[in-house]
N, C-alpha and C positions, 0 to 999 in steps of 0.2 A: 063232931063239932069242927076238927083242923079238917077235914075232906069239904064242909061246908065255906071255912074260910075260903079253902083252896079256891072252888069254885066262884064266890064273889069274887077275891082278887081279880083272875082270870075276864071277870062281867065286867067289872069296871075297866078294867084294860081295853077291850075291846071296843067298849064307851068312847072313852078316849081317843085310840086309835080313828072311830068313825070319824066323831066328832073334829080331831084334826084335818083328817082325809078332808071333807067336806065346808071347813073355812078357812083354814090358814097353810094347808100342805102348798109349797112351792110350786110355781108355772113350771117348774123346770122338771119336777114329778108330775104333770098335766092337772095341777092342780089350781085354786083359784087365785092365789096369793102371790107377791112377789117383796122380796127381802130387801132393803134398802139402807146401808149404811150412812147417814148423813156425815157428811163432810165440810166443815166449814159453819159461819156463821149466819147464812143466808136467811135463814127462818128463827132464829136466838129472840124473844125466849122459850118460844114454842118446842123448838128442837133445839139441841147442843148437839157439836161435831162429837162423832160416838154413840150417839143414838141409833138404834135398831127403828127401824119403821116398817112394819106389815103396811103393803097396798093391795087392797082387793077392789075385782070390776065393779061397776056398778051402771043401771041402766043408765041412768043424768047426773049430772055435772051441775054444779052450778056456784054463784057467788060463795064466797068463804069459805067452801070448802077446800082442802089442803089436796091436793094431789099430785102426781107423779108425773111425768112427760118425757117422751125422747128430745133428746139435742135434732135438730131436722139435720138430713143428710148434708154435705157442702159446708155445713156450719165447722168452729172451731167447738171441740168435745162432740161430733156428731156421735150419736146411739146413747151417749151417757144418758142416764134419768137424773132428770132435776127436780125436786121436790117443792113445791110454792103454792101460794096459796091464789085461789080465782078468782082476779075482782072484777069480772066484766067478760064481757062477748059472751059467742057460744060455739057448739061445737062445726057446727056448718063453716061459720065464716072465720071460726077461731078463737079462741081463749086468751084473756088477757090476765095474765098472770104476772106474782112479786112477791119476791123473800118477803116473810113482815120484817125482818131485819134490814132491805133494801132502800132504797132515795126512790128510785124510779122501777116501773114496769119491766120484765125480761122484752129482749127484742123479738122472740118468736112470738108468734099467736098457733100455738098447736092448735090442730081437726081432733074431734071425739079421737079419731083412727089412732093420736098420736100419744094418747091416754095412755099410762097402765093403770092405775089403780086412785081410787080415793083412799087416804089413811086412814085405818081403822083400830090399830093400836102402837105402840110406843112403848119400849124397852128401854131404858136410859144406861146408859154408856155399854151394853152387853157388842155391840157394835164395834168396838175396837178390840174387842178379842176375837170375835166373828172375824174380820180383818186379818190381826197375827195369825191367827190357827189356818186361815187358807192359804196361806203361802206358802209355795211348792219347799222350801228348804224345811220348816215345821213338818209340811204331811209327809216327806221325805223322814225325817228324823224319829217321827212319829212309828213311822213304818218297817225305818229297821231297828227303835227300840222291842218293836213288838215280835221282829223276827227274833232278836236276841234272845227276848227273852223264852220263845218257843226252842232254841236250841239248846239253850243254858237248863232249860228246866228237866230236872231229873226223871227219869220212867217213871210212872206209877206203877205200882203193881197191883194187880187181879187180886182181890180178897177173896179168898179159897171161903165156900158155906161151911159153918159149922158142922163137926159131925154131929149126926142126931141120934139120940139116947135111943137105945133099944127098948122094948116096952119086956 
């Protein structure tokens, strides 16, 4: 029965593993997802600063929905991803897009090309630890707690087999 557990465990991991692989593993692992910390108000109450936002591709765009876009080159925050929602245009001639938290429309009109992703889920505030933990002084810290503690930790020793009874 525990060799059987063993085995399920093992199934379901594997599950899992695919299953992430295949929706939400990182662009940055050639995968199809991209991770977005929202910052600010722009989208409230939809999103709050500190929110986690998964974006994945998708063939069309269209009204209401929430997606991701690059800052256009030349612009001020050019490369950042802005997150907003689609109220108009298309991908040809351009998107017109706006925080639901905003007065007025953003001033770019992103192409399809300028897309990353449409939101497909929402993590609330997991995002501002995502934030702290990337920062070079944390993964530094992090890094040589871990070497410490590989220095500090004592030998194990080899558990000699028991000797076995003679018959």
């Amino acid at each position: 029965m525990r060799r059987a557990g063993h085995w399920l465990g093992l199934a379901a991991l594997v599950v899992l593993a695919v299953a992430w692989g295949m929706t939400v593993r990182p662009a940055a692992l050639g995968g199809p997802a991209t991770y977005i910390v929202i910052r600010g108000d722009s989208m409230a109450p939809t999103y709050a600063s500190g929110d986690l936002v998964i974006l994945a591709d998708a063939d069309t765009y269209s009204p209401q929905d929430i997606v991701g876009y690059r800052v256009p080159a030349g612009e001020l925050g050019a490369g950042l991803v802005v997150v907003h929602r689609i109220i108009g245009g298309d991908g040809a001639s351009g998107y017109l897009l706006q925080g639901d938290n905003n007065p007025a429309p953003d001033p770019w009109l992103p192409h399809e090309s300028d897309i990353v992703g449409r939101a497909v889920a929402r993590v609330p505030a997991v995002g501002s630890v995502v934030a702290v933990v990337r920062q070079p002084a944390v993964l530094a810290a992090f890094g040589a707690a871990v070497a410490v503690t590989f220095v500090l930790m004592p030998p194990t020793r080899r558990r000699r087999d028991a000797p076995r009874a003679s018959a």
